[in-house]
PQR file of N, CA, C, O and H, with PARSE charges and radii, in Angstrom:
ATOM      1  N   UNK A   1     118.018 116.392  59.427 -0.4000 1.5000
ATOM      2  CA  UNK A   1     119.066 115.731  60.165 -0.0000 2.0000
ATOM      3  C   UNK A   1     118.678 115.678  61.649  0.5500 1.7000
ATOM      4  O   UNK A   1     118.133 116.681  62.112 -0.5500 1.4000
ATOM      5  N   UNK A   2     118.861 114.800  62.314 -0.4000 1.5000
ATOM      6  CA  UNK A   2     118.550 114.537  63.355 -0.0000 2.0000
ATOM      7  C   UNK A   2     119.149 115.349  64.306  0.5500 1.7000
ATOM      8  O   UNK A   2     120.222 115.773  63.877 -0.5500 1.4000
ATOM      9  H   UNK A   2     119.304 113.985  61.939  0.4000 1.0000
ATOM     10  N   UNK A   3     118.814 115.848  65.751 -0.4000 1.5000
ATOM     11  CA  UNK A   3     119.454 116.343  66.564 -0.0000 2.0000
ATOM     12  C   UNK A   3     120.559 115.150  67.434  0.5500 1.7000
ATOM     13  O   UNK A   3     120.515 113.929  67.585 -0.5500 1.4000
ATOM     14  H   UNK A   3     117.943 115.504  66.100  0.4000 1.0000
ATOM     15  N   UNK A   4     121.453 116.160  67.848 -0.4000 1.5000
ATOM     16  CA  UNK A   4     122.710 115.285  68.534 -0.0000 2.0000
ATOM     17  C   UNK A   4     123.338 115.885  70.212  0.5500 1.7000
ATOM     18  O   UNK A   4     122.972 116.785  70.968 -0.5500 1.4000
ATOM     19  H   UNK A   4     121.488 117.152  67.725  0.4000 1.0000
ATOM     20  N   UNK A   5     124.404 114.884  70.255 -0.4000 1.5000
ATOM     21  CA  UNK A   5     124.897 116.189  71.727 -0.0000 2.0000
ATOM     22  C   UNK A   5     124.088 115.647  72.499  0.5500 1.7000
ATOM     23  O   UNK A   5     123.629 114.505  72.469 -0.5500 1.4000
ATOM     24  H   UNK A   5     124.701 114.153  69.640  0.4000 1.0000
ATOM     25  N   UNK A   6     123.782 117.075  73.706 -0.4000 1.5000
ATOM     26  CA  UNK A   6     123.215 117.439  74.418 -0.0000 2.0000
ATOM     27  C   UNK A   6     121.989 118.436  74.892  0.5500 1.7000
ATOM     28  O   UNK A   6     121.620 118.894  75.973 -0.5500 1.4000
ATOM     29  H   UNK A   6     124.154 118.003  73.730  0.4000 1.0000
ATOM     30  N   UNK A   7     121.506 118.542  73.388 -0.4000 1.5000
ATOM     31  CA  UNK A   7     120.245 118.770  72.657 -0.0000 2.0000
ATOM     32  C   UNK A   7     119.694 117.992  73.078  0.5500 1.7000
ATOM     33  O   UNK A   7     118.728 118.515  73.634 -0.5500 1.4000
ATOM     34  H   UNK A   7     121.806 118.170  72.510  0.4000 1.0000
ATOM     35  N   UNK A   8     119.667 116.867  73.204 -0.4000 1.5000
ATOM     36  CA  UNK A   8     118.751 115.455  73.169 -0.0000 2.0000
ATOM     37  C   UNK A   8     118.493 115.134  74.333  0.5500 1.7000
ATOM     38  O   UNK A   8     119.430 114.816  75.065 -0.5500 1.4000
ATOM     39  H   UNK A   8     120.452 116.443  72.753  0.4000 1.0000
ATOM     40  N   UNK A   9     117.234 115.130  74.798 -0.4000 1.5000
ATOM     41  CA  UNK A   9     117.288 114.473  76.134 -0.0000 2.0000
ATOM     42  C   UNK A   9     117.880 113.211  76.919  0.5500 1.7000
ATOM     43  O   UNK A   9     118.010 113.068  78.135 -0.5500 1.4000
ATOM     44  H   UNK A   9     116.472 115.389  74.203  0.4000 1.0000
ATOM     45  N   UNK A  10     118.085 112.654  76.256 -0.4000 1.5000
ATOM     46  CA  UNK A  10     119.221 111.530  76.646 -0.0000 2.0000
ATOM     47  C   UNK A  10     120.271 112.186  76.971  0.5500 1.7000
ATOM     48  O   UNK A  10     120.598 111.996  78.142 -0.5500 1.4000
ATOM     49  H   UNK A  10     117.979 112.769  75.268  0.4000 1.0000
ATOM     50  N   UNK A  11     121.395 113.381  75.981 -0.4000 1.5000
ATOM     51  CA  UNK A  11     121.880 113.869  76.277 -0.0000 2.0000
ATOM     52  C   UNK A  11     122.617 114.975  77.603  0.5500 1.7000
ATOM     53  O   UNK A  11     123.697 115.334  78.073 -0.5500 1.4000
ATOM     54  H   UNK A  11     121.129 113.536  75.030  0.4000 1.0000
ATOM     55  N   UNK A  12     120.639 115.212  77.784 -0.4000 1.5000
ATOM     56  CA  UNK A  12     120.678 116.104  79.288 -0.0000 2.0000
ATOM     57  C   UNK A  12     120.849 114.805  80.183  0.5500 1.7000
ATOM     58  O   UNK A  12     121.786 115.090  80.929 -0.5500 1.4000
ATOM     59  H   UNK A  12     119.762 114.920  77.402  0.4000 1.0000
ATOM     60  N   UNK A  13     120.613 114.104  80.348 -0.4000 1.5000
ATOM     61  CA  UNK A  13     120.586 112.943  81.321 -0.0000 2.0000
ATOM     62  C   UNK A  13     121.899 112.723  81.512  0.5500 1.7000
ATOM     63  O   UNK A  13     122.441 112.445  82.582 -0.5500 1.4000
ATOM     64  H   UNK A  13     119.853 113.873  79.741  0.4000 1.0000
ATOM     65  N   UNK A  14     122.503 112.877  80.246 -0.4000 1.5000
ATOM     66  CA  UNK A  14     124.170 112.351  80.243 -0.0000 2.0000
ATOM     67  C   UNK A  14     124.815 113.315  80.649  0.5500 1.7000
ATOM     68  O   UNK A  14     125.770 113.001  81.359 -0.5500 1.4000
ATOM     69  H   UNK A  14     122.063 113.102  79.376  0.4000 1.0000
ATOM     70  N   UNK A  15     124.680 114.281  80.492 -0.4000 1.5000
ATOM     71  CA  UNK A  15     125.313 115.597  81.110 -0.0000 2.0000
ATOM     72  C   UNK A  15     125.306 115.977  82.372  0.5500 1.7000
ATOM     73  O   UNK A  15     126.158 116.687  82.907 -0.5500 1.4000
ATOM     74  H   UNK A  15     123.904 114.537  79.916  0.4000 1.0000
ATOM     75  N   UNK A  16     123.952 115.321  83.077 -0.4000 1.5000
ATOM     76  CA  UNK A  16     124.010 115.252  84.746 -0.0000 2.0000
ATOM     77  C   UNK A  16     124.805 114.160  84.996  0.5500 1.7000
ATOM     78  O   UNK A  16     125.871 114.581  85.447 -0.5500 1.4000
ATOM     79  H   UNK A  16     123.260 114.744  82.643  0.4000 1.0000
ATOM     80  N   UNK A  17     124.805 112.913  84.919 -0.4000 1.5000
ATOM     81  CA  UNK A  17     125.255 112.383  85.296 -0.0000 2.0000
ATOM     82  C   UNK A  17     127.137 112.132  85.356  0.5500 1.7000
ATOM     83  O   UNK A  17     127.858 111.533  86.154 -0.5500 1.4000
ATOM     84  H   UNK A  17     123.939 112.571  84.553  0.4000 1.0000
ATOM     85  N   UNK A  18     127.404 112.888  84.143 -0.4000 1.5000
ATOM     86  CA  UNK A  18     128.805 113.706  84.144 -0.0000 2.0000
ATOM     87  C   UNK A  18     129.070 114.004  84.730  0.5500 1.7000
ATOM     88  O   UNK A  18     130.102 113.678  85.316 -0.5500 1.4000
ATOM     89  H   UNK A  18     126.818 113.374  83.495  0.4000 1.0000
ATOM     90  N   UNK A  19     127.886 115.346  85.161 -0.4000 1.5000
ATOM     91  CA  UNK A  19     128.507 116.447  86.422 -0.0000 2.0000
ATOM     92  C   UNK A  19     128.817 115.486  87.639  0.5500 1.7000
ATOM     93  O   UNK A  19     129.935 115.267  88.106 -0.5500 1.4000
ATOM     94  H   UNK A  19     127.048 115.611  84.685  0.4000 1.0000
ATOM     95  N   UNK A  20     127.797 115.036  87.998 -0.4000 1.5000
ATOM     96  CA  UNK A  20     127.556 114.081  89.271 -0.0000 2.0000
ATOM     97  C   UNK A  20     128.767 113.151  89.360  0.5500 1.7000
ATOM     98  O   UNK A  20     129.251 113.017  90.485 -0.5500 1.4000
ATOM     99  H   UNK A  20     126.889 115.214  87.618  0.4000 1.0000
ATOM    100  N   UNK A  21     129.354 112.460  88.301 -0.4000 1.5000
ATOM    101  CA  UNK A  21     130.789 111.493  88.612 -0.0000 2.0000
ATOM    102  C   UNK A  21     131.652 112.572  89.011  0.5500 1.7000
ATOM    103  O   UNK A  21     132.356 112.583  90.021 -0.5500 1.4000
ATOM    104  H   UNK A  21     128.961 112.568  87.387  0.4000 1.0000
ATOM    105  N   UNK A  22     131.529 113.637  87.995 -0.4000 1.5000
ATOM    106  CA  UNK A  22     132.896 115.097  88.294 -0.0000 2.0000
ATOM    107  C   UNK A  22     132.783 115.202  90.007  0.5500 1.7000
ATOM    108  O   UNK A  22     133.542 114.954  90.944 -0.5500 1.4000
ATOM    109  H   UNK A  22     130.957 113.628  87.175  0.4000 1.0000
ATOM    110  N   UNK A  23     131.632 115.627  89.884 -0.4000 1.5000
ATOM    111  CA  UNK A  23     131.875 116.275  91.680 -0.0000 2.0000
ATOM    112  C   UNK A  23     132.373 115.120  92.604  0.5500 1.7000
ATOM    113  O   UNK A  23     133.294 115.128  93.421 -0.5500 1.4000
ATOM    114  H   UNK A  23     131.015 115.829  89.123  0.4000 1.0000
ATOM    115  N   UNK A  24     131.594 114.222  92.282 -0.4000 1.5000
ATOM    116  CA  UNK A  24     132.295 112.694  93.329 -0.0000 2.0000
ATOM    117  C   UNK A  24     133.595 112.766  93.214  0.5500 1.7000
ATOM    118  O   UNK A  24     134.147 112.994  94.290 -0.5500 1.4000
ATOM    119  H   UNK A  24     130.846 114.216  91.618  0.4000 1.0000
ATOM    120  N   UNK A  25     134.320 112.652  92.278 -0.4000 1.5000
ATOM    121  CA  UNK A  25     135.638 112.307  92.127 -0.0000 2.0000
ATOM    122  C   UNK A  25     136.370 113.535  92.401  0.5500 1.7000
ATOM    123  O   UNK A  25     137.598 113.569  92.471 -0.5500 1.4000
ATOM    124  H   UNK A  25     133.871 112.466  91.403  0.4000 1.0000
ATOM    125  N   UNK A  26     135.337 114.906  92.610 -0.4000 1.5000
ATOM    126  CA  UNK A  26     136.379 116.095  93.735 -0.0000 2.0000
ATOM    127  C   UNK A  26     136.897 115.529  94.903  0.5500 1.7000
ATOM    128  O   UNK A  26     137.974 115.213  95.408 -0.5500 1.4000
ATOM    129  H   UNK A  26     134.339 114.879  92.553  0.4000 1.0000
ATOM    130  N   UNK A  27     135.199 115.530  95.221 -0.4000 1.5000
ATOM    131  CA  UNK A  27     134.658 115.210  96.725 -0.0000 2.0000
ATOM    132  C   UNK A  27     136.178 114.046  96.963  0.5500 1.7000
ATOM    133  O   UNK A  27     137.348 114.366  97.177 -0.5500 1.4000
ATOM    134  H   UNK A  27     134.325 115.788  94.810  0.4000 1.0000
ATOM    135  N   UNK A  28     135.729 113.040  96.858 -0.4000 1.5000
ATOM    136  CA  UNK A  28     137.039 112.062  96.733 -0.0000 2.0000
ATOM    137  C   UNK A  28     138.674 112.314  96.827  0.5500 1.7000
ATOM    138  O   UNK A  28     139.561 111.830  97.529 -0.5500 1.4000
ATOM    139  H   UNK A  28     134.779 112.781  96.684  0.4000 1.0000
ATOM    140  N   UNK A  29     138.634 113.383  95.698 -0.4000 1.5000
ATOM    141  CA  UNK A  29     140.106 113.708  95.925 -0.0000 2.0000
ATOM    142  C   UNK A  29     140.939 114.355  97.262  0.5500 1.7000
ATOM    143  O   UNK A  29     141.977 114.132  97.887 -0.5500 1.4000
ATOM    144  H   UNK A  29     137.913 113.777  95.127  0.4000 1.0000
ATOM    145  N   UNK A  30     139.623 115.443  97.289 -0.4000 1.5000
ATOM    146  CA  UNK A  30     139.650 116.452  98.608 -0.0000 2.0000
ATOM    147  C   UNK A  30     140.261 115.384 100.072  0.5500 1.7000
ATOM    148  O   UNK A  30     141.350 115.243 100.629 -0.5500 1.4000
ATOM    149  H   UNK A  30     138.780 115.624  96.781  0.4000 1.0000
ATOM    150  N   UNK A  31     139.141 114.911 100.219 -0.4000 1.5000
ATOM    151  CA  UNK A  31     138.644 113.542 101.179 -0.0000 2.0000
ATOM    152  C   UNK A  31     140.392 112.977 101.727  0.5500 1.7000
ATOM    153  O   UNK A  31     140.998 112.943 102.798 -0.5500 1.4000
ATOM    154  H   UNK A  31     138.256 115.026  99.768  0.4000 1.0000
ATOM    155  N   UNK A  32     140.814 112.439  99.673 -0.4000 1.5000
ATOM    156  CA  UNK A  32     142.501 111.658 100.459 -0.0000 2.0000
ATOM    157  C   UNK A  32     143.367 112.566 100.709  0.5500 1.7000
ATOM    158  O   UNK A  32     144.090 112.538 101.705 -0.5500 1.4000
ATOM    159  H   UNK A  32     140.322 112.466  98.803  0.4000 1.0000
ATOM    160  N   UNK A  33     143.392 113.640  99.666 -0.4000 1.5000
ATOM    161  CA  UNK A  33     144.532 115.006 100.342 -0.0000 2.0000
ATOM    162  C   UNK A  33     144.449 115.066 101.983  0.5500 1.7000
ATOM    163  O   UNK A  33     145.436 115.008 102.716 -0.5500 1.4000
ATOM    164  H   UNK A  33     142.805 113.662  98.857  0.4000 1.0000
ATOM    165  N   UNK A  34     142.762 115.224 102.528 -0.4000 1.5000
ATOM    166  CA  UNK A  34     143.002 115.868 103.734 -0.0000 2.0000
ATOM    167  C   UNK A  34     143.543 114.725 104.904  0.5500 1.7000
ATOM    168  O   UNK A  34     144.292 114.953 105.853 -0.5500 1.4000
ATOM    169  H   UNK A  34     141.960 115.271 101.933  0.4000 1.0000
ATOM    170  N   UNK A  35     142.898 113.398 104.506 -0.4000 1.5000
ATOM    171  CA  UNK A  35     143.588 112.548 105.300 -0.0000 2.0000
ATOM    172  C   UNK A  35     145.242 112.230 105.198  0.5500 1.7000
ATOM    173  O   UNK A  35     146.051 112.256 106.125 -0.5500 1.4000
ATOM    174  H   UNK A  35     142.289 113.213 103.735  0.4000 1.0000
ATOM    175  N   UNK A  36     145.457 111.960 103.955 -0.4000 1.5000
ATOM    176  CA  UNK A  36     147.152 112.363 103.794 -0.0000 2.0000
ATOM    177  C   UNK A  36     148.044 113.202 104.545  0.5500 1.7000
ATOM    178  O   UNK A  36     149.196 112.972 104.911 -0.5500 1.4000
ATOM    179  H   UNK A  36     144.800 111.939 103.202  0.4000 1.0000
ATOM    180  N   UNK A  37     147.299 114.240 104.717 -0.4000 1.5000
ATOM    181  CA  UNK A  37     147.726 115.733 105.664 -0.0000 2.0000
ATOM    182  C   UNK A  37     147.745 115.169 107.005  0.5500 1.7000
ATOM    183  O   UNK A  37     148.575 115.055 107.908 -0.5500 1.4000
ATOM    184  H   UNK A  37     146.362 114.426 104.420  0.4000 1.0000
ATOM    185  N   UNK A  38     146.681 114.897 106.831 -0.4000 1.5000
ATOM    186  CA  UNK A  38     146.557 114.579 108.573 -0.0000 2.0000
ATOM    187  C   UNK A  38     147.196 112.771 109.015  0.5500 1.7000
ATOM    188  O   UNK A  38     147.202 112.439 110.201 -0.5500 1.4000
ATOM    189  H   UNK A  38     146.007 114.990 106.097  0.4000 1.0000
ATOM    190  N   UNK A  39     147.488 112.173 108.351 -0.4000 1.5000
ATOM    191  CA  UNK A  39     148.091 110.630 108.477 -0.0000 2.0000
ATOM    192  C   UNK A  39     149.548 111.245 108.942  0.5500 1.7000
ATOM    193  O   UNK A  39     150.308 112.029 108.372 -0.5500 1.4000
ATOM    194  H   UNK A  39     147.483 112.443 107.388  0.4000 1.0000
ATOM    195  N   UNK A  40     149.622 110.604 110.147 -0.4000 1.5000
ATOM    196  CA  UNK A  40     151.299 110.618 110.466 -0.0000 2.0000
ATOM    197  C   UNK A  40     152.041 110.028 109.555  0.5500 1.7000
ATOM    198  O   UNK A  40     151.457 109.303 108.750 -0.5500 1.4000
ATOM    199  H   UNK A  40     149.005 109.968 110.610  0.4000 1.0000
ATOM    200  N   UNK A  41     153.372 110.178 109.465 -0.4000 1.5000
ATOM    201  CA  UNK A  41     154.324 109.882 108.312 -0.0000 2.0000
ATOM    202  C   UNK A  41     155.567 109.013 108.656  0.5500 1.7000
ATOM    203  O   UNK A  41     156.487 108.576 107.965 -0.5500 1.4000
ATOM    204  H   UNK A  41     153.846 110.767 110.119  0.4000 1.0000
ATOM    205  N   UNK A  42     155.281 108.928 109.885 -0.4000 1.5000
ATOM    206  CA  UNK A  42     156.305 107.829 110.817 -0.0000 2.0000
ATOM    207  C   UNK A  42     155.732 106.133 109.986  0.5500 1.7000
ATOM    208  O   UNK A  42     154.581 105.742 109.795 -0.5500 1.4000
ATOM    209  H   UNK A  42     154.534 109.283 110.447  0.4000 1.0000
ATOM    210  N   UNK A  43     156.954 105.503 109.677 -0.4000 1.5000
ATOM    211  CA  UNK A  43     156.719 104.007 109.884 -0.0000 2.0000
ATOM    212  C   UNK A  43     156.730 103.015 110.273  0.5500 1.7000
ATOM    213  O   UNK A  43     157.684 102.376 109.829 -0.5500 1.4000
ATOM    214  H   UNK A  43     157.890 105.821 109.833  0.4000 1.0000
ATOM    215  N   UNK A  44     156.148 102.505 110.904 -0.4000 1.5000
ATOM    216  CA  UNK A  44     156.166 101.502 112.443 -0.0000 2.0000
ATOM    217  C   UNK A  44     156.896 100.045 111.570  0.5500 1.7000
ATOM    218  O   UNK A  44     156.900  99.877 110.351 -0.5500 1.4000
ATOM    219  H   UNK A  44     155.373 103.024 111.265  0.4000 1.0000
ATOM    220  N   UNK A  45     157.367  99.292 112.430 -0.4000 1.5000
ATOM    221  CA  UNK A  45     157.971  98.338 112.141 -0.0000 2.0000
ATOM    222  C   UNK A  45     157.400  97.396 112.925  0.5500 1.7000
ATOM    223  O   UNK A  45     157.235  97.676 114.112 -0.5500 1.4000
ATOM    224  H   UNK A  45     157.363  99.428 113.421  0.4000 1.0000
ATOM    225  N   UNK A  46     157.051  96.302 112.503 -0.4000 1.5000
ATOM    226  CA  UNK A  46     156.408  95.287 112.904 -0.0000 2.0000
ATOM    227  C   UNK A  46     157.566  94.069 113.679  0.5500 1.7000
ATOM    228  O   UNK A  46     158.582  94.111 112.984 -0.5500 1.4000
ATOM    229  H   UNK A  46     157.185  96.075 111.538  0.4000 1.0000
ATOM    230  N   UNK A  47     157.724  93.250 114.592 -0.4000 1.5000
ATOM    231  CA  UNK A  47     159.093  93.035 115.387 -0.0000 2.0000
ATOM    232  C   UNK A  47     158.096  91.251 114.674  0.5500 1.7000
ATOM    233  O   UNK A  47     156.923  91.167 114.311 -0.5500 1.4000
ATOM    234  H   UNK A  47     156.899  93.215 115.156  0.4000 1.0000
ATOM    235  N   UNK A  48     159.044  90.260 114.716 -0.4000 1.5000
ATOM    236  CA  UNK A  48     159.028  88.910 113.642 -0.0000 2.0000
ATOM    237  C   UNK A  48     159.453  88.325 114.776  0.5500 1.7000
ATOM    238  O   UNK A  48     160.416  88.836 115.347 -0.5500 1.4000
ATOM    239  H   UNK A  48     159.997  90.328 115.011  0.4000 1.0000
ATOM    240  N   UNK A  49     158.831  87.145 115.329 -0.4000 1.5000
ATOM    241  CA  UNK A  49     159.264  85.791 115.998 -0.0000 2.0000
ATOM    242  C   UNK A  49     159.948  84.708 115.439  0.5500 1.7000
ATOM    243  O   UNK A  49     159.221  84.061 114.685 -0.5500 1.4000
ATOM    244  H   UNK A  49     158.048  86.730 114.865  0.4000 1.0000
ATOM    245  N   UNK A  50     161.174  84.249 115.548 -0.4000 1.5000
ATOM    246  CA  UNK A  50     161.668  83.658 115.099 -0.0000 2.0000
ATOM    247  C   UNK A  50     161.384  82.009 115.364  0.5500 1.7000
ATOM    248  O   UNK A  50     161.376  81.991 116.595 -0.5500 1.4000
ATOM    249  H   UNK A  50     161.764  84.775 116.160  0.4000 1.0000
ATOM    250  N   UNK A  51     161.200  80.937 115.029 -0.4000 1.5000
ATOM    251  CA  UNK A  51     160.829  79.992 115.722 -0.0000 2.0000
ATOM    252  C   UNK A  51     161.681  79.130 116.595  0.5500 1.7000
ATOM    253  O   UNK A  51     161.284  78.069 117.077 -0.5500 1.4000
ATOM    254  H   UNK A  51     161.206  80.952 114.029  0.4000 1.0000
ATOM    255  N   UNK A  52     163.408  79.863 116.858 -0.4000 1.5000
ATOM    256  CA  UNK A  52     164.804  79.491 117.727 -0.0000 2.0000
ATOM    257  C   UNK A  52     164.268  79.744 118.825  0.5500 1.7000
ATOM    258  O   UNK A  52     164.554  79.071 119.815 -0.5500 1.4000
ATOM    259  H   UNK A  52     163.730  80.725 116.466  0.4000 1.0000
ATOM    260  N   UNK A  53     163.364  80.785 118.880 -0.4000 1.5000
ATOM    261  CA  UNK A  53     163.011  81.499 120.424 -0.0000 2.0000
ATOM    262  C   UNK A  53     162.521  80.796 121.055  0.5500 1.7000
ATOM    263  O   UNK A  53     162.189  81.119 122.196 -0.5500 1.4000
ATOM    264  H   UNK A  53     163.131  81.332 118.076  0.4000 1.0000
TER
END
């Protein structure tokens, strides 16, 4: 029977490249939490010209 998984060298290939999306998509998460934290929370209002004016 053939080997399967991550036995297989294809497998190891696939298994890094797993890890490697995993950590990005920490990295990433971390990244918007900390800007979130740090983004003021006030919402500015934008003022509209009317064309009467």
């Amino acid at each position: 029977m053939a080997r399967r998984g991550r036995s297989t060298t294809i497998g190891k290939f696939a298994k890094l490249a797993q890890a490697r999306q995993a950590s990005e998509i920490r990295v990433l998460g971390e990244l918007l939490r900390r800007e979130q934290r740090e983004a003021p929370t006030t919402v500015t209002t934008v003022d509209t010209i009317s064309p009467d004016d």
